[in-house]
C-alpha positions as CSV (number, residue, x, y, z in Angstrom):
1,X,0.0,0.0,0.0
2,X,1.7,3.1,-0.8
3,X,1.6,6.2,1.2
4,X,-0.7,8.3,-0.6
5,X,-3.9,5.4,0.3
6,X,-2.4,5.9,4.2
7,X,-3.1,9.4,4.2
8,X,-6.5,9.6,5.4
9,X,-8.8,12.0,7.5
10,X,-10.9,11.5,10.2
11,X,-13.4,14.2,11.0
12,X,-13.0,16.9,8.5
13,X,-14.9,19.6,10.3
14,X,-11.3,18.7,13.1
15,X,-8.7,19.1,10.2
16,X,-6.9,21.2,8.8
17,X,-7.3,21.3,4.7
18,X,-3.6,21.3,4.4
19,X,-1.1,20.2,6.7
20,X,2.4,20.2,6.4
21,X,5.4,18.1,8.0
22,X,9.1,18.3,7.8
23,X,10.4,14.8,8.2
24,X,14.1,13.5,7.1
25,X,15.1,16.7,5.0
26,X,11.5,16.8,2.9
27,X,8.7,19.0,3.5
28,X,5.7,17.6,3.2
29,X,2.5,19.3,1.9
30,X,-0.8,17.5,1.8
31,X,-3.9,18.9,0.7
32,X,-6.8,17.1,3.2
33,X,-10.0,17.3,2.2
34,X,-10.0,13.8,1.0
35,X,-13.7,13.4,1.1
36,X,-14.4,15.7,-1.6
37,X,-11.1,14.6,-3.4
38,X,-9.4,17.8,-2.0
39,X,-11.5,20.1,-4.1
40,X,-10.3,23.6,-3.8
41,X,-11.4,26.4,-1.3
42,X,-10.6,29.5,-0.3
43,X,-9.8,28.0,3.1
44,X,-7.6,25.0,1.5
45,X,-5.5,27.8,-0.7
46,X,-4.7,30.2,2.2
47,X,-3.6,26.8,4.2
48,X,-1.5,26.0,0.6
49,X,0.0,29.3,0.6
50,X,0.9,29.2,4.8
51,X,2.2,26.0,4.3
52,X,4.2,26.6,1.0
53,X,6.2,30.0,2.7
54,X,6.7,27.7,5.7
55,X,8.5,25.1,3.7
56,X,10.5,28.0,1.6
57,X,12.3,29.0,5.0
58,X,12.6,26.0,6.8
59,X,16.3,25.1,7.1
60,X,15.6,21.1,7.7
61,X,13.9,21.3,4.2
62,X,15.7,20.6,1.1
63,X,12.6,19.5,-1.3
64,X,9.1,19.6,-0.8
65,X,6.6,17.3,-1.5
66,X,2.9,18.1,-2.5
67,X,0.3,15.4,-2.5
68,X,-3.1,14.5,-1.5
69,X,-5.0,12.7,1.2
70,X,-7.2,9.8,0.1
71,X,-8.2,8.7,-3.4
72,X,-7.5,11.7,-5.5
73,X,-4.6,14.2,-5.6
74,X,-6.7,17.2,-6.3
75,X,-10.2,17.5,-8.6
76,X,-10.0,21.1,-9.0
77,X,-12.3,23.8,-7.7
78,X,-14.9,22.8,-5.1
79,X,-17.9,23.7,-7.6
80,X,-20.4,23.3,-4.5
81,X,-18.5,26.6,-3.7
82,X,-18.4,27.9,-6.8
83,X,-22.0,27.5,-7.5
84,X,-22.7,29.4,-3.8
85,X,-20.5,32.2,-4.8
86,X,-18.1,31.6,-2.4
87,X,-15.6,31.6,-4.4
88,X,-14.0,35.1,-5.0
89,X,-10.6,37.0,-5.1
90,X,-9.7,35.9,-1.7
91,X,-9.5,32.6,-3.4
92,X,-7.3,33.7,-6.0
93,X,-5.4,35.7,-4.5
94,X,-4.3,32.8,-2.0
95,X,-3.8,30.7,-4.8
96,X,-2.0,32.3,-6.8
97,X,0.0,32.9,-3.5
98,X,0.6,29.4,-2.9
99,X,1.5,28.4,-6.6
100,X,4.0,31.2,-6.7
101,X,6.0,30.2,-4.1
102,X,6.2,26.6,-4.6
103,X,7.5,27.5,-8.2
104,X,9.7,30.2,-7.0
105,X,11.0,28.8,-3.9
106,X,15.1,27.8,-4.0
107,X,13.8,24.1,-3.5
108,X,13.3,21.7,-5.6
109,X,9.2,20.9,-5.3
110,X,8.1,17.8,-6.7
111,X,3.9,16.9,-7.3
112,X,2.6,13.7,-7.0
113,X,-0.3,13.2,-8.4
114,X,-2.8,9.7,-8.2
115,X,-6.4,9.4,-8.7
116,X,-8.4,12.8,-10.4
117,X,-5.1,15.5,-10.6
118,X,-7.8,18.1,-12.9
119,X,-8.3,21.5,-12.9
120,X,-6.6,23.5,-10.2
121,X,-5.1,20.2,-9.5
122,X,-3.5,20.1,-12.4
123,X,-2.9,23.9,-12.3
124,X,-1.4,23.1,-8.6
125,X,1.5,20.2,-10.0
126,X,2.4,23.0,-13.2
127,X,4.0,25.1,-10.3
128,X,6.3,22.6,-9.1
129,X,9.4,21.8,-10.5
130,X,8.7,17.9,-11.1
131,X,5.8,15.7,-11.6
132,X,5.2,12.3,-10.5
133,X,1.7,10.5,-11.4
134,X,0.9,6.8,-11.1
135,X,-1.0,4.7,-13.8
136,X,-4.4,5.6,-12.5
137,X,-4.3,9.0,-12.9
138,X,-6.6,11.2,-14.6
139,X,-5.5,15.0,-16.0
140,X,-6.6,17.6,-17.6
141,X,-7.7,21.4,-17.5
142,X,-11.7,22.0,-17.3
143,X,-11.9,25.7,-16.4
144,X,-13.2,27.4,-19.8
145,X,-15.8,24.6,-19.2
146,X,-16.9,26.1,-16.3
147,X,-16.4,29.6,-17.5
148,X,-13.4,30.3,-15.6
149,X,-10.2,30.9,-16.9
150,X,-7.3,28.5,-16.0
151,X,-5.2,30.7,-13.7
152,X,-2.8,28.8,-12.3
153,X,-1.5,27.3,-15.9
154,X,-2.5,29.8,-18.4
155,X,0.5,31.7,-17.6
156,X,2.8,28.2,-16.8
157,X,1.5,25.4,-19.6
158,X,2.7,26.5,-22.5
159,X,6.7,26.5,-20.9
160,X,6.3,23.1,-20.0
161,X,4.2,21.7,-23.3
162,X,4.5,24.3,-25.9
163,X,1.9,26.7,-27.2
164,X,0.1,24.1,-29.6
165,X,-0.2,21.4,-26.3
166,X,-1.0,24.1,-24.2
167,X,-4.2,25.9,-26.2
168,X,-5.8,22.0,-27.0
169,X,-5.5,21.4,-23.3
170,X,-6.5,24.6,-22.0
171,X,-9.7,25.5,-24.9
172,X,-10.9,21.7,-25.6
173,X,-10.2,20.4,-21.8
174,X,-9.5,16.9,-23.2
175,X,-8.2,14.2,-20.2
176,X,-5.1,12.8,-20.8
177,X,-3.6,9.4,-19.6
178,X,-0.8,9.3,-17.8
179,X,1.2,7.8,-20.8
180,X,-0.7,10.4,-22.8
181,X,1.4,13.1,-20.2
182,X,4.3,11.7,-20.5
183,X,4.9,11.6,-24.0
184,X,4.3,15.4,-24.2
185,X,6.3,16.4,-21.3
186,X,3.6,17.0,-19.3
187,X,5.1,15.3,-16.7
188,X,8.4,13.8,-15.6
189,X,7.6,10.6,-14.0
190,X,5.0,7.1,-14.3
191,X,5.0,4.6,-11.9
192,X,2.2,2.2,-10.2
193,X,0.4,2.7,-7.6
194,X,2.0,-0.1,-5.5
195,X,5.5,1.7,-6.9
196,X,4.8,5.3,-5.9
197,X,6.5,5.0,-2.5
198,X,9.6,3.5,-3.8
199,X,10.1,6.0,-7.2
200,X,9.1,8.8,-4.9
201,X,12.3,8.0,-2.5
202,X,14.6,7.4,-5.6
203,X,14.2,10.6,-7.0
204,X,14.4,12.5,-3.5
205,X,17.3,10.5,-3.1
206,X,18.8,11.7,-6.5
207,X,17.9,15.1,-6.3
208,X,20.0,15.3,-3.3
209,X,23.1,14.3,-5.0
210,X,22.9,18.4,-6.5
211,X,24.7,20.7,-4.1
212,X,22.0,23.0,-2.7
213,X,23.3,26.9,-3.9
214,X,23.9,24.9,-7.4
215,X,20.2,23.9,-7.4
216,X,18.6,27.4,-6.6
217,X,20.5,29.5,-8.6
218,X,19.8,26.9,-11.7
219,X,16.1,26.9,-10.9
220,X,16.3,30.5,-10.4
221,X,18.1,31.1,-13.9
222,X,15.6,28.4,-15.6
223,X,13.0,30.9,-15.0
224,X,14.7,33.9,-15.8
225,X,15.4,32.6,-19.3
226,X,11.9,32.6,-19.7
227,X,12.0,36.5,-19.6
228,X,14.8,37.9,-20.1
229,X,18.0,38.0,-22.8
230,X,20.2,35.3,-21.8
231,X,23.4,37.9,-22.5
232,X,21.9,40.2,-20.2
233,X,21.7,37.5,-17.4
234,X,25.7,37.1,-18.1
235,X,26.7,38.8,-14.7
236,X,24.0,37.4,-12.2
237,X,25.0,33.9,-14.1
238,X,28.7,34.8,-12.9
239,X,28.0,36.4,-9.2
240,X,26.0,33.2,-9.2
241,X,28.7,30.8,-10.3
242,X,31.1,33.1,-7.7
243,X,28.8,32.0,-4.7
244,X,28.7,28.1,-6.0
245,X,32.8,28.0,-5.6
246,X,33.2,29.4,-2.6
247,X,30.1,27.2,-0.9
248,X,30.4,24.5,1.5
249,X,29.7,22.6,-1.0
250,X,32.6,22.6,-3.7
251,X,34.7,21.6,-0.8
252,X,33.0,18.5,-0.4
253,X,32.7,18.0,-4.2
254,X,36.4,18.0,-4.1
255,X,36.9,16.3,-1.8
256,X,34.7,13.7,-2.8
257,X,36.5,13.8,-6.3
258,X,39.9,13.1,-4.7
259,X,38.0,10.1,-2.7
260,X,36.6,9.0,-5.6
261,X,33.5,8.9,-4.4
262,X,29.8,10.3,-4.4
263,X,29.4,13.7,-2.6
264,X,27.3,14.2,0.1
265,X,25.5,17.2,0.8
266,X,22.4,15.5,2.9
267,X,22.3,17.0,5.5
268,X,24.6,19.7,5.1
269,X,26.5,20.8,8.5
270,X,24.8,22.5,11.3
271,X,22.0,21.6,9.7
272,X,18.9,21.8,12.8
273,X,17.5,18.5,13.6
């Protein structure tokens, strides 16, 4: 059984719609409103934003996690809500809140998605670094259906698909399989169900074989190239390659080189238990 189906709530009127634990260098964010397969509120994304800025300055967190309780990752916008007109700027505002700083973050964020991972849930997984879906996923947009436009990933899709992926998922809301995902880059990783546990560790494991300072300067210069000349990036590339050789970091990399061995930069010294 993996971890996702031991995630459950109890009373939800008792729990929080997100909670969030730091555990062996990983921060751990996990929407919890399993019983309406984490549909989104205004109370769920101001927990997601909390909870994202939390993880952004805690210093036992290298990469954070997002997932969700129960059966589903996320199935979008809680159209109950919606339909009450409860639902309103607060909302976005939150969101957009939480998205940002998951995708800007100097952390690697990975999503893992299982079970419905539509809408804002797949909005939600576009603003982390990696994804990760088992076999029995099922994603896709929906918000033009429902007369909303798709916030979260109009701005983010068409980086990680291209333009031409990005307007038939966004204007024809079509589901796509998992294997359907991958193929177009949607996202990283496949696995089953009864693997997710097992892949999940692997690539935690392997993302922390990337010095630190390396990793949040690159994904801060990823996104930059998004917006700006890459010549006129040339002296934050350098200042940023300045503070990579004089880090903790390169003296472990060499010394690891001269060792021949792997370097290790979990969990880096003085690090707070």
């Amino acid at each position: 059984m993996s971890g996702v189906d031991n995630l459950t709530a109890r009373d939800e009127t008792a729990e929080a719609p997100v909670t969030y634990e730091a555990r062996d260098g990983v921060g751990w964010i996990t929407l919890n409103r399993p019983r309406v397969l984490n549909a989104l509120s205004t109370e769920l994304a101001a927990a997601l934003a909390d909870h994202a800025a939390t993880a952004a300055r805690d210093a036992r967190v290298a990469q954070v996690v997002v997932r969700g309780a129960g059966r589903a990752f996320c199935s979008g916008m809680d159209r109950t809500a919606l339909a009450a007109g409860s639902i309103g700027e607060a909302f976005y505002r939150h969101w957009n809140r939480a998205l940002d700083c998951l995708e800007d973050m100097p952390k690697v964020t990975l999503a893992v998605l299982h079970g419905y991972s539509i809408g804002g849930g797949l909005q939600l997984a576009l603003a982390c670094d990696l994804r990760m879906v088992t076999d029995d996923a099922i994603l896709g947009l929906g918000a033009t259906r429902h007369g909303l436009v798709p916030d979260g990933a109009v701005l983010r899709l068409a980086r990680v698909v291209g333009v031409g992926r990005a307007k038939e998922l966004a204007l024809l809301n079509d589901h796509l399989s998992p294997a359907e995902a991958r193929a177009i880059g949607l996202v990283n990783w496949v696995c089953p169900r009864a693997d997710l546990d097992q892949t999940l560790a692997a690539v935690i494991e392997k993302a922390r074989g990337a010095a630190p300072t390396a990793t949040a300067h690159t994904k801060r210069l990823l996104h930059e190239s998004f917006h700006r000349d890459p010549r006129a990036l040339l002296e934050e590339v350098l200042t940023a390659q300045d503070e990579c050789v004089t880090s903790w970091e390169m003296g472990e990399a060499n010394r690891a080189w001269h060792e021949q061995r792997e370097a290790r930069f979990y969990p880096p010294p003085g690090s707070p238990s």
